[in-house]
N, C-alpha and C positions, 0 to 999 in steps of 0.2 A: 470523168474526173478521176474516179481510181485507178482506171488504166492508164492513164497518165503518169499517176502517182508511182505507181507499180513501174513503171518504165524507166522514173528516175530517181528511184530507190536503188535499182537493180546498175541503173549506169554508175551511179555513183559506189556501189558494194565496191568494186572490182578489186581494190586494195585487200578489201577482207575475206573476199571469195579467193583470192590468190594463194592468203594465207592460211586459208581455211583448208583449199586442197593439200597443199605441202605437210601440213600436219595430221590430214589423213593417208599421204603417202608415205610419212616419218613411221605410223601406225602398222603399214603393210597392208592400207585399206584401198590405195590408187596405185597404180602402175607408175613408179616417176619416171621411167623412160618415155612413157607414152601422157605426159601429164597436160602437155600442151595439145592434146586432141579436148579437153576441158575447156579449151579457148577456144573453141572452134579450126585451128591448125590442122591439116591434115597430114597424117604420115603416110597417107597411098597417094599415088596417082588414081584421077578418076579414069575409070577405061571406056572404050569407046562403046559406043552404043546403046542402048536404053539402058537406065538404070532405076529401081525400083528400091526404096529404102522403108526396110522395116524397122521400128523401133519397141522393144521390150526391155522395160525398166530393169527387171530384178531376173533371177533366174526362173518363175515361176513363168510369168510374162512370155521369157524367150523360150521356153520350152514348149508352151500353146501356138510358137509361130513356125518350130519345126517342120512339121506334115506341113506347111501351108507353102516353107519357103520351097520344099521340096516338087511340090504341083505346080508351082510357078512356073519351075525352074523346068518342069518336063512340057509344059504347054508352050511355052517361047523358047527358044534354042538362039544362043545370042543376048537374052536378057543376063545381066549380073543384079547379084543383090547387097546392097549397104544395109546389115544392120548394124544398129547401133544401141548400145546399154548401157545400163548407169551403176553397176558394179562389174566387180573382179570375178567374183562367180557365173554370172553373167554369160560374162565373156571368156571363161574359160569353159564354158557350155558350148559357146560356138565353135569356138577350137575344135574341140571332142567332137561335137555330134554336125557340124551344120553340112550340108553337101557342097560339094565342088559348085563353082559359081556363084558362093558368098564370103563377101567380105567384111572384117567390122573395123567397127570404131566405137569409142567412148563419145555416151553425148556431151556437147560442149554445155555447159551452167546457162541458165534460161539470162542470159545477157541481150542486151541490142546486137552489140558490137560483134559479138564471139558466133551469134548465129546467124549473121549475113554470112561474115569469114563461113561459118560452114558450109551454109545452102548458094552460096557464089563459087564456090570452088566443087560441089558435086553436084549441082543441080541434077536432082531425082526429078524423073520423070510423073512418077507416083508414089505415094505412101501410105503407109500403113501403119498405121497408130495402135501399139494393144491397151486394152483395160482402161484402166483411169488416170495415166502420170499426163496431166495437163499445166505444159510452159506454155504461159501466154505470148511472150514477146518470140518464141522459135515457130510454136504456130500461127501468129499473126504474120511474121515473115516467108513462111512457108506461101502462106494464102494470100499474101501479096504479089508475090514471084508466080500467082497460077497453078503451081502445084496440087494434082489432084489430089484429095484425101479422103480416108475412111478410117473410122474407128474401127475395133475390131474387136471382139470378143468381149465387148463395153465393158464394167462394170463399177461401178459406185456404193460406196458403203452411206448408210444411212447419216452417219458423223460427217463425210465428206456434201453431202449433201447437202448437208446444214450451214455448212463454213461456206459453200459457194453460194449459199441464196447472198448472205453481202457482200458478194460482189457480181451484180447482174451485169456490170457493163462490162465485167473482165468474159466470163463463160460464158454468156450469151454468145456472142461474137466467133467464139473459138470453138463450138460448137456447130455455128451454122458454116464456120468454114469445111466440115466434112461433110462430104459431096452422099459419103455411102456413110451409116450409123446401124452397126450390128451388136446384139448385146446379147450376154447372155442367156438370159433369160427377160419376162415379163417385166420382175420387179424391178429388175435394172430398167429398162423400156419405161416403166413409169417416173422413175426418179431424173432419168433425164430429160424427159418430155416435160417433166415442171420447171428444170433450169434453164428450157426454153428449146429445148432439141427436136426436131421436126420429121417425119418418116423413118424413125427408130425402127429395128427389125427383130427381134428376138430370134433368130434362127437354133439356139442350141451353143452349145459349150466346146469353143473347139478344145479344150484340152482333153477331151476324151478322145478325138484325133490323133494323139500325138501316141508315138509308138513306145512301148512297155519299154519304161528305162534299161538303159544297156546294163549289162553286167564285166567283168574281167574272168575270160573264160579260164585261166588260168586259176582264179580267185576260187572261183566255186568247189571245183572238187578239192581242192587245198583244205576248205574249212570243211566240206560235208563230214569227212569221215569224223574227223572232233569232236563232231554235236551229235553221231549217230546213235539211236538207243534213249536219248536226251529229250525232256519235253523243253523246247524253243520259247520264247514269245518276245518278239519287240516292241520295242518303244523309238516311235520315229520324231524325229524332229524336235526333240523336250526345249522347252525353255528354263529359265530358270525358277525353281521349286518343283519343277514338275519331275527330275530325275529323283529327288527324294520320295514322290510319289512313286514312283516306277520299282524303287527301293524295298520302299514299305509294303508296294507286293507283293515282289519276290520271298521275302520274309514273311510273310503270311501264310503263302502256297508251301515254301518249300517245309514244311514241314507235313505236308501228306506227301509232295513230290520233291523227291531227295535229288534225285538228278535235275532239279531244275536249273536252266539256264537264261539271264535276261537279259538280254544283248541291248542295248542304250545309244540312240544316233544323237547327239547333241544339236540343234539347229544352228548352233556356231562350233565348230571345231574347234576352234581357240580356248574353251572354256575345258577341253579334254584335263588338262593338270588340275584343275581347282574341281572338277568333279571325282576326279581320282579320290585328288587326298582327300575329300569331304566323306566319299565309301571307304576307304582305308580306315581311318578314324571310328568310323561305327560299324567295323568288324568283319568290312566284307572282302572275298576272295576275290579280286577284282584281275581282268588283262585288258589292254590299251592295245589297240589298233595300230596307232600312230606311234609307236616307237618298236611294234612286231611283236610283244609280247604273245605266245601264243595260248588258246583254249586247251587249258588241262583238264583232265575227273575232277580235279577240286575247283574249279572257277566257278565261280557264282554268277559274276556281272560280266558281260564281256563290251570293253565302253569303243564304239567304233568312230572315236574323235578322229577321222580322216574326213575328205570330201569327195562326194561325187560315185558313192559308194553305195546308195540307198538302194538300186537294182538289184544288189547281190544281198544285202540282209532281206530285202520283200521276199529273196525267193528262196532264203534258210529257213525264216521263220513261218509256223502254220497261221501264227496269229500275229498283227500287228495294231498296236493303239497307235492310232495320228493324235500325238500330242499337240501343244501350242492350242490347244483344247480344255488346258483349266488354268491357263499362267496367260492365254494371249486370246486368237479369236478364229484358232482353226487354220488346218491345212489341205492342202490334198489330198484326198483320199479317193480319187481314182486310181494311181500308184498304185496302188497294194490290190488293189480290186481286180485289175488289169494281169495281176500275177499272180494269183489262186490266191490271196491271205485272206483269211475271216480277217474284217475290220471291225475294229472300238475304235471309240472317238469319245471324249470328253463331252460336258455340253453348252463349249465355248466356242460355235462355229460360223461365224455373221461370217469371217472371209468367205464361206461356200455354204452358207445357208441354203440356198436353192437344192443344191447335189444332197447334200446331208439330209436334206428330207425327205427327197424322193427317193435316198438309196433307202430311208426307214420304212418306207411304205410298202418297198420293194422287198424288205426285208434282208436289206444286204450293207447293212451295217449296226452294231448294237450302241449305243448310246449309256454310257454308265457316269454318274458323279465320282465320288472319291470316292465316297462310302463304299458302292455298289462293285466297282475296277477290280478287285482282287476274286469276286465271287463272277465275275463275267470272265475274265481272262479264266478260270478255273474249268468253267461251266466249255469254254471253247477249246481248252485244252483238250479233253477229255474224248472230244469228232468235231474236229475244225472241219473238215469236207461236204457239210452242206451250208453251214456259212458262207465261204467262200466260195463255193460253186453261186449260191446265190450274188453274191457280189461281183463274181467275173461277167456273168447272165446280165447284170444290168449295167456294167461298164461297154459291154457290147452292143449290146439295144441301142443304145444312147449313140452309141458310134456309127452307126450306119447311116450311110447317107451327109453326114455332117459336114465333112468336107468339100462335095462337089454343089453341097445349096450352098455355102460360102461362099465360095471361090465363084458361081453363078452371080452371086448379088453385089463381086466384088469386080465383075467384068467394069462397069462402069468407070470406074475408076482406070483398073489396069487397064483398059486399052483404051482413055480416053485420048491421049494424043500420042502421034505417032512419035519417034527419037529426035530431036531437034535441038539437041542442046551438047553434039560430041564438042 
């Protein structure tokens, strides 16, 4: 019955989903050239020959699918690859980093109508699903059509898990349509195995996989000589309040360290003006990224509201806090790990609970509240290099081997049926 309900809920939106997208294109939040791939429309032709379609929501998602689209792509010769995401960052990730023999698309809105148009006009051979973005009516359709499937890198938040126990007849079902189910970790493995999921596999975390964010080699030596002599420390990914945190330490430290510098990644770019003027206001020597302003002896803050930029601050700074750790619920912090930085981390981090504990154990991340932030960042300033040596030590560990058990338990899938559908 709720599946039902849910089907023509969603047939009937279409007016206000319509509306919905155009207002977030008005935004600069959809591509309006490409707005009709939201309907399932496609703007490629499908090419000939097997085609394999990965899906990662957000850019976190499509960044754990890199290394995987890349091994695909070197074990079949002739395979192309559809992925598909559901933002602009997303998809300006694939652009940038994905290899030759993939192509993307925006996923169309979990509609009837908009996700036949899709899966009738590419018919993918197989797929590959990451994390937790579950449309019931795209993958009912998928698993109607025979499409092989596999989750991939599972994972479920404790909250999400909750919202789906009422509805057992939607995720039950969408769940047993994947053929292969790899998660995580353990905890993920048990939380889906209650919503009804069946030979779950915890293999490990392909985003340790995935290769040290790029950098602009141009970029690097431009800023090193600026900050040389300087003690570093950033703040990745802030939400909002938490740049005022980042603030409040600068201002604490810099008075035993006068040359400090606190270089500030916003997790939205967009907010770069209204974090300006808010540091402006209360006294600080601030330069903007996003409009060139460059690092003088007198900058204090240096705010790098640009995107796609994080590689080049992890590997300026010795020390970096993964913010969205006291405003939200945690980032990645294999990132910085991956690229010598001693990591801090708030201690809001259910998105990577799993990692964040074992990098504790490992000793290769410190863990500080508000209070504590200004005397940890202090304390790491002073010999960040066995921090981060420890943090790189188990960003590594963790990565060996992770890909080819994957890619091993994901044969089933990928070669379940031969190309039959040019």
């Amino acid at each position: 019955m709720m599946a039902s309900l849910y089907r023509l809920a969603t047939d009937a939106a279409a007016p206000l989903l319509r509306r919905h997208l155009k207002l977030r294109a008005d935004k600069g939040k959809e591509e309006a050239p490409r707005l009709a791939e939201r309907f399932g429309e496609a703007s490629l032709p499908r090419p000939q020959g097997r085609l394999g379609w990965l899906h990662g929501a957000s850019v976190g998602e499509t960044q754990s699918l890199l290394p995987l689209m890349s091994a695909l792509l070197a074990r079949e010769p002739g395979l192309t690859l559809l992925v598909t995401t559901g933002t602009l960052t997303a998809a300006r990730l694939v652009a940038r980093s994905a290899p030759a023999g993939v192509m993307h698309q925006y996923l169309p809105l979990d509609r009837q109508a908009w996700a036949s148009r899709f899966l009738d006009h590419w018919r993918p051979d197989f797929a590959l699903w990451a994390e937790s973005e579950f449309w019931p009516n795209l993958l009912a359709a998928a698993k109607a059509r025979g499409v092989p499937m596999a989750l991939v890198n599972g994972r479920l938040s404790a909250r999400s898990q909750a919202r789906w126990r009422w509805a057992p007849s939607i995720i039950r079902p969408l769940l047993e349509g994947f053929a292969v189910l790899l998660v995580q970790d353990e905890t993920q493995g048990l939380r889906l195995t209650a919503l009804g999921a069946a030979d779950v596999q915890a293999l490990g975390n392909l985003k340790f996989a995935a290769a040290p964010l790029p950098v602009d080699e141009t970029a690097l030596p431009e800023l090193l000589p600026r900050i040389e002599g300087r003690d570093v420390w950033l703040a990745a990914s802030t939400h909002p309040g938490e740049d005022a945190i980042a603030a409040s330490v600068h201002r604490t430290l810099a008075a035993r360290r006068p040359r400090l510098l606190t270089i500030i990644v916003p997790r939205h770019a967009e907010r770069g003006p209204a974090i300006a003027a808010e540091f402006a206001s209360a006294g600080f020597k601030v330069a903007r990224r996003s409009v060139r302003q460059p690092i003088m002896p007198e900058s204090e803050i240096y705010l790098a509201d640009s995107m796609g930029e994080l590689g080049l601050f992890y590997r300026l700074a010795p020390v970096a806090l993964i913010a969205g750790s006291y405003r939200w619920q945690g980032h990645n912090p294999i990132e910085p790990a991956q690229l010598g930085a001693a990591v801090v981390s708030g201690p809001r981090v259910a998105n990577f609970a799993e990692i964040f504990r074992r990098m504790a154990a490992a000793g290769a991340v410190e863990i500080a509240d508000e209070g504590s932030l200004a005397a940890t960042i202090d304390r790491l300033l002073t010999d960040p290099k066995p921090a981060a040596a420890r943090a790189q030590a188990f960003a590594a560990a963790e990565a060996a081997g992770i890909l080819e058990r994957i890619l091993a338990a994901l044969d089933p899938v990928v070669k379940a049926s031969p190309h039959a559908r040019a």
